[in-house]
Every structure is written in C-alpha cells, then in structure tokens.
C-alpha positions, 0 to 999 in steps of 0.5 A: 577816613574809611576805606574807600576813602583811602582807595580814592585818594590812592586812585588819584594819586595813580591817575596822575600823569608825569606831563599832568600838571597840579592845576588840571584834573588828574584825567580829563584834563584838557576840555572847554565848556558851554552853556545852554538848557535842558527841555524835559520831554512830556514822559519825563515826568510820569517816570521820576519826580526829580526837579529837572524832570518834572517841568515839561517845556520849562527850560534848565540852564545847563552847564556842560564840560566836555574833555578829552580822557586822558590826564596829560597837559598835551592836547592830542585831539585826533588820538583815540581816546575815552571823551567826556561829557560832564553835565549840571543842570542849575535848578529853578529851586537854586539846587543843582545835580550833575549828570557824569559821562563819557563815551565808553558805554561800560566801566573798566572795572567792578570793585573800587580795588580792581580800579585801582590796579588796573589805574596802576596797571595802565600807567603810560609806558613806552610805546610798543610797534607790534609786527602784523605777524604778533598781531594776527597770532594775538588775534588768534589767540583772542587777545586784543593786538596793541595799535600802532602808535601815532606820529610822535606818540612815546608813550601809552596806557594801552599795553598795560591796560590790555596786559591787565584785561588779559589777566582780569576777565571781567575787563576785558570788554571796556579795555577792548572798546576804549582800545578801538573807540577813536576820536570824533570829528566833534564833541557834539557827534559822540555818544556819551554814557553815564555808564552806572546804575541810578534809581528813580523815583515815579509820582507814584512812588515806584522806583526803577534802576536806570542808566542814562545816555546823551545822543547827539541829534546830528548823529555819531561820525568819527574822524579819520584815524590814518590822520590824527590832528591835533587841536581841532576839537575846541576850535569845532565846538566854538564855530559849531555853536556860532552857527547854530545850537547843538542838540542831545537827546536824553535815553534812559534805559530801564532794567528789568530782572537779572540785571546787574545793577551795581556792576558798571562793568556789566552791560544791560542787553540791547533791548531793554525799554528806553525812554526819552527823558528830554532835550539838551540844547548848547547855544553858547561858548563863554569866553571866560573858560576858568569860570564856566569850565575848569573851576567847576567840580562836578560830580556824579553824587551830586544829586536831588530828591528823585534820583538816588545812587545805586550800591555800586560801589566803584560809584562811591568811590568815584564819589570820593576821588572827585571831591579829593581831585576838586579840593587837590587842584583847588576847583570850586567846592562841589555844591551837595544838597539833600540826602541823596549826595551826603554819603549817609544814605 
C-alpha cells in the first residue's frame, strides 16, 4: 500500500461520524438519485474527443446523486451545508465515466496531509453561541465569527474547521464560503463544482487544463436561513420532476498561463475563457433508491479516453478513499476502464 493509499484510508477513517452509520458514505450520507440524459453542445466536440462529448444532440443516460454534505444519518435539509452532485454518464460504447461535484467552487485544502488534519480538525464538537461583541471583535480581527447554531443543533464542524483556517492560510477561503453557503430551496437551484483541474484532449490533439461546473437552468435561489426545515429537499426533487424536467448547463473554464492547475484550493480569476460543453436534462426519480443511488460508487477517477486526471494530488487521494469508502460500505464496485482511471499513468 503506498502512502496515499494509507492517507485514504486514515481519511475515511476520520470523515466518519458518531451518528453515521456503516452502510452510508462517510460524508454525503443522506441523498436521492435521478435519472435522465446528457445532450452535448455543437462546440463540445471541437474541444475534447471523450465519448460524451463527441455526439452532438445524441442523448447520454445519466445517472445522477445528489446529497447533502455531511456524514450524519440525520437529515437537516435546511442547515448550511456543502450539497453534492455525483454524475455518470453510461456510454454508448458501454464504458462509463463520472463526473464529482459539489457546491463549494474550491477545495479545503492543497496536499492529501493537510486534508487530513483539517478532516481531524473539523470533527463535530459541542456547539458554541458566540456574543455579538465576540462576533464583531472577530470580524475585526478578520477572523471568520462561528453562526449561531440551529434549533436543536449539539454539535458542529465549524468551530474546529475555522480553528484550523486561522492557523492554516491556504484554507481559509473554503472554510469561509462552506461557513456561509446555506441551504438551497432545491438540488436543482445550486451551482455545483467539480472543484479539480482535468486535462482534455481537442481532435487536434491539443490539450488544456480545465475545470467543470453544473449551473441550474432555473437559476440559484437559497432558502431562508431564519427558518431551517427539515426534510423538505428529497420530497422537492420528486415533485419537481413530476412536473417538468430539470435542466443543468455544463461550463468549463479554461486556464491560461499562471494557473495553478493542481492545487484545488486555489481559485482560477473570473474571467477566464468558459465553454458550454452540453446540457443535463433529469426527468425521472426511480422508486427503487438502493439500485439507482445508494449502491452506486461513483468516482471522480472514473474516466475515459479524452479526459486525464491532473497531478493534483488531493485528486489521487480522493481517488482512493472512494474506492475504500465504496468497498467499507459494500456499494457496488466502481467500474474503471482504460488507462485514464487505473492510477498507472
């Protein structure tokens, strides 16, 4: 086993919560999948080569997760918290690749060995109620002040996440923006970010650094955070899709020089070239959730020909601690293909 290996597995070890349970995933725990296709825009294919992009207005089944961020069993839909969007599109060659997301547009941390003490750093602790005179004395400082906790909320990461962004620069803008990112009214009004760098290959054989992003059709709308509900974000998706399909759009944004491609925790300036790679369309919620959502591993490794994983390295790591996660819980086993997702580049 080499040493990312073992940070991997040590990372699991810490992402999992006292109320978790051994079946669910050790973070994103609680979520519902849905089912639909993936049209590729005209452009798509002047850029990468991959299968799924390469098939203008040629419909990709897509198998799609979404989830809240955090490890415990309890639902908590109107809390703040990182929300996921986990995306496979099933090939027509019969290959698969996935596509990882989440609303936070960059990474806690840099390194594999920083994402592990900040892991450690931000187990759940008892809650603390800060004054308004702490608060402002820490806004003085330029120091993230802790929210007040939610009705009935005992315990929080946030405390000893901030605690580590104080002492760690380099996280201190994700700590920030998961600190203050809210709860959506629903999965389908959120942004989501695959947050790492990949490289693709043009028809040309030209290669760029890229990141992706989903981007709701029906725009970003948050909840009211003076009253959190729970359980309202699965029974949204469903009646949502019965009354018509959602719709994401597919960015990428494309580095230029002086990017830093393989830090994740880094981001890219604002105005940097985008491209419309597609459209996502959901137009179904199977009943059967085990099958459709929570046996499925997904990946962010899980890749074809067209599409390579940067040197990143917290990537790798991720790379790993899903499959460990997948084989702990007993999902189904991820189904890699081709050189791009075997680790032996």
């Amino acid at each position: 086993m080499d040493d990312l290996q073992n940070i991997a597995g040590r990372l699991v070890d810490a992402l999992v919560l006292p109320d978790g349970r051994p079946d669910l995933r050790p973070v994103h725990a609680i979520g519902i999948g849905a089912t639909g296709f993936f049209t590729a825009a005209e452009v798509a294919s002047r850029y990468c080569v991959a299968e799924h992009f390469r098939s203008e207005g040629d419909r990709i089944p897509v198998s799609v997760r979404f989830s809240n961020g955090s490890g415990s069993a309890s639902e908590h839909d109107g809390w703040s918290d990182v929300r996921g969007m986990a995306t496979r599109f099933h090939l027509p060659s019969g290959a698969a690749t996935d596509l990882v997301a989440m609303t936070l547009p960059e990474f806690f941390t840099s390194t594999p060995e920083a994402f592990l003490d900040f892991a450690i750093a931000a187990k759940p602790a008892p809650v603390k109620v800060e004054s308004p005179w702490r608060k402002i004395l820490d806004m003085a400082q330029l120091m993230q002040p802790l929210p007040n906790p939610y009705p009935g909320q005992k315990a929080s990461p946030v405390a000893g996440a901030i605690g580590y962004a104080d002492r760690n620069a380099r996280s201190q803008l994700a700590v920030m923006q998961a600190a203050n990112i809210g709860a959506p009214v629903s999965y389908v009004r959120a942004t989501y970010h695959a947050v790492h760098t990949f490289v693709i290959r043009a028809p040309d054989g030209a290669r760029r650094w890229v990141r992706f992003a989903w981007r709701p059709v029906a725009g970003v709308l948050n909840a009211d955070p003076k009253k959190p509900v729970d359980k309202y974000l699965k029974r949204d998706l469903r009646e949502r899709i019965a009354r018509e399909p959602a719709r994401f759009t597919l960015m990428m944004t494309i580095a230029e020089t002086g990017d830093d491609v393989n830090d994740s925790s880094r981001p890219w300036p604002l105005h940097r070239m985008r491209v419309v790679m597609g459209e996502l369309t959901l137009d179904k919620v199977p009943e059967d959730q085990t099958t459709h959502c929570e046996r499925l591993s997904f990946n962010p490794w899980l890749l074809v020909d067209g599409v390579e994983p940067s040197a990143d390295p917290v990537l790798r790591a991720r790379r790993d601690a899903y499959q460990i996660s997948s084989k702990r819980r007993g999902g189904a086993a991820c189904p890699f293909s081709g050189s791009s997702a075997d680790g032996e580049r």
